[in-house]
Kinemage of the C-alpha trace (Angstrom):
@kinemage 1
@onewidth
@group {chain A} dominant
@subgroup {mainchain}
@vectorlist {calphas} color= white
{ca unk a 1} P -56.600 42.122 43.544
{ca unk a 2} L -52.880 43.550 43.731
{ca unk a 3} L -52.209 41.009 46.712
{ca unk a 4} L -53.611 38.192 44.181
{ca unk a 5} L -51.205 39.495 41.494
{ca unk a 6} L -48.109 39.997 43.738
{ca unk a 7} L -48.443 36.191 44.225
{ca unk a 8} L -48.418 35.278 41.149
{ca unk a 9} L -45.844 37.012 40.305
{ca unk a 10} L -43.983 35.486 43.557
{ca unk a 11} L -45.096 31.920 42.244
{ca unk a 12} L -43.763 33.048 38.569
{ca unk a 13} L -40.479 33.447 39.992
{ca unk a 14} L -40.359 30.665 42.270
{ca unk a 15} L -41.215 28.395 39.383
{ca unk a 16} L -38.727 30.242 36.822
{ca unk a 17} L -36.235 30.245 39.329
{ca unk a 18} L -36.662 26.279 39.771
{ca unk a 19} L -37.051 25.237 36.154
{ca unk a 20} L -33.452 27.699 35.948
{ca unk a 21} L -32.158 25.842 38.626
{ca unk a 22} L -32.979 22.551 37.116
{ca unk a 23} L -31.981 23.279 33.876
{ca unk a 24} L -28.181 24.186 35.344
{ca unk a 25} L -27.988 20.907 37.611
{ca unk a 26} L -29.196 19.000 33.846
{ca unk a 27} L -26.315 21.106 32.449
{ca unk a 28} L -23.874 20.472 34.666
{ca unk a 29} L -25.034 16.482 35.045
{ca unk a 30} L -24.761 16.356 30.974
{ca unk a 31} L -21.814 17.878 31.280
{ca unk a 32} L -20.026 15.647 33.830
{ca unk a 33} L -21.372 12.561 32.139
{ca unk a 34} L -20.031 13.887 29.065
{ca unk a 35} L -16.752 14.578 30.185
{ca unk a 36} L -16.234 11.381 31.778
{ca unk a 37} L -16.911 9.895 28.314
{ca unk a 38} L -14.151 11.762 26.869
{ca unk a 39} L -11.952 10.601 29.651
{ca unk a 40} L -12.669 6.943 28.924
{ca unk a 41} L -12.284 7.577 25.763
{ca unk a 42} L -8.839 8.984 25.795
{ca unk a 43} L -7.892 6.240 28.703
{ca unk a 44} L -8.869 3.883 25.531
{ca unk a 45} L -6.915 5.386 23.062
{ca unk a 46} L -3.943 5.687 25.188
{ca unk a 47} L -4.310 2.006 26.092
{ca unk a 48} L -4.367 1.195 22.286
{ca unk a 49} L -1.750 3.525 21.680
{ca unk a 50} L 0.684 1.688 24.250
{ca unk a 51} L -0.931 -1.736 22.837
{ca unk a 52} L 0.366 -0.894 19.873
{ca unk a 53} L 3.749 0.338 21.303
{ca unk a 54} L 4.611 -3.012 22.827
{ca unk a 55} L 3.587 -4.806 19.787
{ca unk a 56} L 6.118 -3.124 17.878
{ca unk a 57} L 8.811 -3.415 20.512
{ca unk a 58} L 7.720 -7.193 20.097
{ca unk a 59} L 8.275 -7.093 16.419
{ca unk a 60} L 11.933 -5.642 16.619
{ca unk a 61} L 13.114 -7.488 19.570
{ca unk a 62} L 11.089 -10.892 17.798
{ca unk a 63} L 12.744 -9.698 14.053
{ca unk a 64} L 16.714 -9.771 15.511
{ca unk a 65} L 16.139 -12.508 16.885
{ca unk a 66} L 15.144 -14.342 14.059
{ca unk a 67} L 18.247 -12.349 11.802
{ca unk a 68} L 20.306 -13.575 14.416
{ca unk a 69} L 18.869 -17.162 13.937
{ca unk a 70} L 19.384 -16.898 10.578
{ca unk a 71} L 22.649 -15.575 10.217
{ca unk a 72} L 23.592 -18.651 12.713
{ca unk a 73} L 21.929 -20.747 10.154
{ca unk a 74} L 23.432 -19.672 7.389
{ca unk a 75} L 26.827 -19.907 9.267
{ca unk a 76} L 26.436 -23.207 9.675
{ca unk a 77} L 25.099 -25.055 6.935
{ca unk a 78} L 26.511 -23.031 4.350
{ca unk a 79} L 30.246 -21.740 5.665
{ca unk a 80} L 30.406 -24.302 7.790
{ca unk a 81} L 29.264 -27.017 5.388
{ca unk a 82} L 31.659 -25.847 2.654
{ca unk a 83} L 35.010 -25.582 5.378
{ca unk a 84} L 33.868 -29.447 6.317
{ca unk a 85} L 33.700 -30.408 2.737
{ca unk a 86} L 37.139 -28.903 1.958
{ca unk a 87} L 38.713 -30.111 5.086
{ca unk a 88} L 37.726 -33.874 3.899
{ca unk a 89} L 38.813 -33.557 0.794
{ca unk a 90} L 42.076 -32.384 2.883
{ca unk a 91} L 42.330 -35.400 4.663
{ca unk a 92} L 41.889 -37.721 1.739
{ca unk a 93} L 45.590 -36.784 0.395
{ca unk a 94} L 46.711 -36.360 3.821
{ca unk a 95} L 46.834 -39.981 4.921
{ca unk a 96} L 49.895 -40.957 3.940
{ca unk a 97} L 49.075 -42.041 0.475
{ca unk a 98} L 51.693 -40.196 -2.200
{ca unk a 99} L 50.275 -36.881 -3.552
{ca unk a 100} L 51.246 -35.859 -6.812
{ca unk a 101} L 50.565 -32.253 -8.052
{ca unk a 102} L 48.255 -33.905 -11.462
{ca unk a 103} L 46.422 -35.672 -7.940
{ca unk a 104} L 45.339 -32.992 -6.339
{ca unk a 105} L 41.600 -31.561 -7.155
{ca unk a 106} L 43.184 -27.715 -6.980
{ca unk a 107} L 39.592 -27.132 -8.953
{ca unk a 108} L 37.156 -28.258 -6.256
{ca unk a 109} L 39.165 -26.497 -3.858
{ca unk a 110} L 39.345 -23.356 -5.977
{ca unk a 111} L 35.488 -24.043 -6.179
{ca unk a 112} L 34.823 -24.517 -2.481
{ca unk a 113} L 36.709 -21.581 -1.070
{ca unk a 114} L 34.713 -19.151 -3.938
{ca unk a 115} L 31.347 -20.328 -2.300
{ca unk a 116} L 32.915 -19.800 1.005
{ca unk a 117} L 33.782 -16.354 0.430
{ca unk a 118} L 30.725 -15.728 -1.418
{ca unk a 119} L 28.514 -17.242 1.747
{ca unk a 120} L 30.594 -14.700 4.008
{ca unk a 121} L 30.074 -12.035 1.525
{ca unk a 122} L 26.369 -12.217 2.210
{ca unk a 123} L 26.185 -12.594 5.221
{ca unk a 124} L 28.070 -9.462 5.618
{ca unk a 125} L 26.190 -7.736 3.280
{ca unk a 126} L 22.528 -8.261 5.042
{ca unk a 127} L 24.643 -7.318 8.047
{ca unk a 128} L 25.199 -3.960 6.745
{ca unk a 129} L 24.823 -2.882 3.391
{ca unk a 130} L 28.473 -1.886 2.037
{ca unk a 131} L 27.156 -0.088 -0.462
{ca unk a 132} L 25.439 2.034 2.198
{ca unk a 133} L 28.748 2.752 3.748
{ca unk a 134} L 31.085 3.312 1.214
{ca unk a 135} L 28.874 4.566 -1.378
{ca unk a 136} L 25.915 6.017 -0.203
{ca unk a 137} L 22.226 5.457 -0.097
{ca unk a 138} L 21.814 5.523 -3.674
{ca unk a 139} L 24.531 2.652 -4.586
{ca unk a 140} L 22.545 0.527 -1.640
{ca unk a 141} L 19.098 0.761 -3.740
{ca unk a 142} L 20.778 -0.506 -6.870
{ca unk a 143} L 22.581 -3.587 -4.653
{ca unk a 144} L 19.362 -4.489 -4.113
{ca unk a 145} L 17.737 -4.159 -7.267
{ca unk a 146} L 21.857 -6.394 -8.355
{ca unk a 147} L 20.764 -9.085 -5.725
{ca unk a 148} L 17.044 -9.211 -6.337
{ca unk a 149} L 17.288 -9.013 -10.537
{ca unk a 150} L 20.086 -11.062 -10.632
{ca unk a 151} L 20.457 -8.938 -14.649
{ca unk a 152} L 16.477 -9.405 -15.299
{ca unk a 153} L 16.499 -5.506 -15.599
{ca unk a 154} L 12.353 -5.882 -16.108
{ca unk a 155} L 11.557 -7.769 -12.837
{ca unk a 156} L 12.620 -4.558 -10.522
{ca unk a 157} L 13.052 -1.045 -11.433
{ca unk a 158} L 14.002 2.220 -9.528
{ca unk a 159} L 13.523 5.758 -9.897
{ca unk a 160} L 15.839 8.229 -7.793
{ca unk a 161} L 14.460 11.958 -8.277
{ca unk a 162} L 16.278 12.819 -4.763
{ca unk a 163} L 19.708 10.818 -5.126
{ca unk a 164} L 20.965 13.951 -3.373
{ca unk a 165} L 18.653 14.313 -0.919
{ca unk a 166} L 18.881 10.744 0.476
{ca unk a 167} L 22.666 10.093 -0.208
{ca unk a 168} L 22.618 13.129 2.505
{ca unk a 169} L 20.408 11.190 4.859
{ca unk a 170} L 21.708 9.998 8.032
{ca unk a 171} L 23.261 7.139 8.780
{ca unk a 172} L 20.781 6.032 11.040
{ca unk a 173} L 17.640 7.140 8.543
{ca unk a 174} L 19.024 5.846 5.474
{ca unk a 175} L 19.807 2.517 7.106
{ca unk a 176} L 16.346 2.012 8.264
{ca unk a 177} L 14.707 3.024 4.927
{ca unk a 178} L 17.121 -0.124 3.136
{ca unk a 179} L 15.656 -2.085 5.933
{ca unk a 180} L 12.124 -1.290 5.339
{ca unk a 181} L 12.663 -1.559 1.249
{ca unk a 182} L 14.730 -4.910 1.530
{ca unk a 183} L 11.739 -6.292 4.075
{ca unk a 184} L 9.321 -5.496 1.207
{ca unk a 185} L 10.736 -6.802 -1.519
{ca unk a 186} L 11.110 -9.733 0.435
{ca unk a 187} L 7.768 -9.966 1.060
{ca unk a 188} L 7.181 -9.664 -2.383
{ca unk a 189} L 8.816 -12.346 -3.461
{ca unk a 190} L 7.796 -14.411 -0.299
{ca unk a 191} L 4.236 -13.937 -0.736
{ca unk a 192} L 2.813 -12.025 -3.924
{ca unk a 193} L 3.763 -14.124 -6.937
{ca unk a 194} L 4.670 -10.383 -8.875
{ca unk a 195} L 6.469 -10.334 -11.913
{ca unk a 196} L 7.792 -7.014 -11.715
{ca unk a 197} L 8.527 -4.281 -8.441
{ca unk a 198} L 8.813 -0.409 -8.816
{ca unk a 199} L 10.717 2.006 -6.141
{ca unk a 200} L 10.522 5.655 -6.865
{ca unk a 201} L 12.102 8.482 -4.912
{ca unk a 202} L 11.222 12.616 -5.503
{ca unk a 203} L 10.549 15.375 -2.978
{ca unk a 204} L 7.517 17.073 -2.694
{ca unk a 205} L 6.241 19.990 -0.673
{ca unk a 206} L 9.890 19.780 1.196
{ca unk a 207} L 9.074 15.964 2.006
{ca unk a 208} L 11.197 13.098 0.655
{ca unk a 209} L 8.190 10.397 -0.885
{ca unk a 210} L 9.292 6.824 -1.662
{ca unk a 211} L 6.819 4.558 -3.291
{ca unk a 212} L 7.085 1.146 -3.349
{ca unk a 213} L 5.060 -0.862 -5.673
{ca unk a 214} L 4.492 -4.554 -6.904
{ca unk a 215} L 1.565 -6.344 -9.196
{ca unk a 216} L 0.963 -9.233 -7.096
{ca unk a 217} L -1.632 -10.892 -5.726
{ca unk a 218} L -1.937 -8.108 -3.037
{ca unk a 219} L -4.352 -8.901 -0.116
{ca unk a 220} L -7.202 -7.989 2.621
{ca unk a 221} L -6.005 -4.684 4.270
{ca unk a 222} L -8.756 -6.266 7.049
{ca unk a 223} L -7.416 -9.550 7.339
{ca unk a 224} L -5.513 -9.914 10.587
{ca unk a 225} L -2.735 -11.893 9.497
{ca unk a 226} L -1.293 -8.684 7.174
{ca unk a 227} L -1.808 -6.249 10.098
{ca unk a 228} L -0.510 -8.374 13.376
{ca unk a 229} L 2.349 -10.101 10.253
{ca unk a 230} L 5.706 -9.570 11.919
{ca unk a 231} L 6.398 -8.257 8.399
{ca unk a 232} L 4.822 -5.523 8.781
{ca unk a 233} L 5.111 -4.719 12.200
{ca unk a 234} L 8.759 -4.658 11.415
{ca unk a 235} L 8.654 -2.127 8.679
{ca unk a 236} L 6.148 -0.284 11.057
{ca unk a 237} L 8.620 -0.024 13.925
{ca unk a 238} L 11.530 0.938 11.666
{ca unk a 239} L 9.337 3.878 9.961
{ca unk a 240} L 8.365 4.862 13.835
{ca unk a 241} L 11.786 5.002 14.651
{ca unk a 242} L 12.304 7.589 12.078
{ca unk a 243} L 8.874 9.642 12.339
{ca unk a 244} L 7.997 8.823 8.930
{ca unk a 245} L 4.636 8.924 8.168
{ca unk a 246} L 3.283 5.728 5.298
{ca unk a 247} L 0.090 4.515 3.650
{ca unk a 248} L -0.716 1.323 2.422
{ca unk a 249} L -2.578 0.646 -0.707
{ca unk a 250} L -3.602 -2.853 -1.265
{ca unk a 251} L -6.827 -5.469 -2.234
{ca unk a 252} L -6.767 -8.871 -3.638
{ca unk a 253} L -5.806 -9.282 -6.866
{ca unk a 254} L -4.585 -5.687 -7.550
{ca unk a 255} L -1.007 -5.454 -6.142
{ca unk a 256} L 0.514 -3.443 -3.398
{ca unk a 257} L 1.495 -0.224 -2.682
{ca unk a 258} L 3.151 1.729 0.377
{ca unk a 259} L 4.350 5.082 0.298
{ca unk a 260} L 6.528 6.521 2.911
{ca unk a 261} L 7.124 10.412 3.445
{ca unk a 262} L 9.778 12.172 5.658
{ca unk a 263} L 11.647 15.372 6.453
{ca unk a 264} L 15.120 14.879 5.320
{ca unk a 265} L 16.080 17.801 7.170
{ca unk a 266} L 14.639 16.841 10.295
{ca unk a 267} L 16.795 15.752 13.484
{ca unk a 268} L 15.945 12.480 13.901
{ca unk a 269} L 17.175 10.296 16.510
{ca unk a 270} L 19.537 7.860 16.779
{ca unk a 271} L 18.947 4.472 15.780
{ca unk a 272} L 20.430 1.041 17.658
């Protein structure tokens, strides 16, 4: 009887022992399988993560290239244009025909160096802002509100809670914030058929919030066009550059929103 009993108790163990036994290699096979999931996973994310990286290289190497195909543009049909128009209108009382003072057209000339200038004057200006430089990041927001109104006070409208704050930013920072703001207003007017655009600055919780607003058309946050748009791959980049974090708020038919918040005090790095 005690012989029958001390088996069973032998076989007891044996068994507990093996389900034990089992129920570690299960572990441990769960556990391997699990963690080369995770693995995967991050090998995805990081993938996506430098996916995304290029593309935004892509869309700031791809966006000075086109600035720099416009500016050539704009060189040549407009300054260019205007200096060949004057320099016929040169050569029309410089062939040997008599030229009296009442002959000369000193008003079309008067009229064709102004657009000249004014040509070079923009050009320079979406070059580098000079209100940025001279006068600060404050003076640069209302050039573009000057540009963008042209005096139709109700079309644009901005609200600067932080004027010291950001006319304290850095060079670099403050640059690409004009950047990002000129980009979308000109995607406003591009593409949203708005009749009016708010910008609002104020700091919060030691972060400097700008909201940009319009009531256009607004679009499909899903739609592939708006996310992969060099648009906004641009203004993407530019924020990255700057660690600034932004959300986008945006359907059809309700308008768009994006709201950008930084740490003005924060050592950011260099821009080029």
């Amino acid at each position: 009887m005690q012989k029958d009993v001390g088996e069973n108790i032998y076989i007891l163990v044996i068994m507990c022992t093996g389900g034990i036994a089992l129920l570690v290699i299960a572990f441990v096979i769960l556990f391997i399988r699990n963690q080369s999931r995770l693995l995967l996973q991050k090998e995805s994310l990081h993938q996506a993560a430098m996916d995304h990286q290029k593309n935004l290289l892509h869309a700031v190497i791809y966006s000075q290239e086109e600035e720099r195909k416009r500016i050539g543009q704009n060189l040549h049909d407009e300054v260019g244009g205007s200096l060949s128009n004057l320099r016929i209108l040169i050569n029309r009382f410089n062939d040997g025909t008599d030229v009296t003072k009442e002959s000369l057209p000193t008003e079309l000339y008067k009229q064709l160096i102004d657009k000249i200038i004014e040509n070079v004057r923009n050009i320079s200006h979406n070059l580098s802002p000079p209100g940025l430089e001279l006068f600060g990041f404050s003076e640069a927001l209302e050039e573009i509100k000057d540009i963008v109104g042209k005096g139709d006070e109700s079309f644009i409208s901005i609200t600067n809670h932080a004027d010291k704050t950001t006319d304290a930013l850095p060079k670099p920072v403050a640059l690409a914030l004009i950047r990002v703001l000129q980009e979308l207003v000109t995607n406003t007017l591009k593409h949203s058929k708005a009749t009016c655009i708010g910008i609002s600055l104020f700091m919060k919780n030691n972060l400097l919030s700008i909201h940009y607003t319009d009531d256009g058309v607004g679009c499909d946050m899903d739609d592939k066009k708006f996310k992969k748009g060099m648009g906004m791959q641009n203004i993407e980049s530019r924020l990255t550059m700057i660690d600034a974090r932004y959300t986008i708020k945006t359907s059809v038919g309700k308008g768009f929103a994006l709201f950008i918040y930084l740490e003005p005090d924060k050592e950011y790095p260099e821009l080029t």
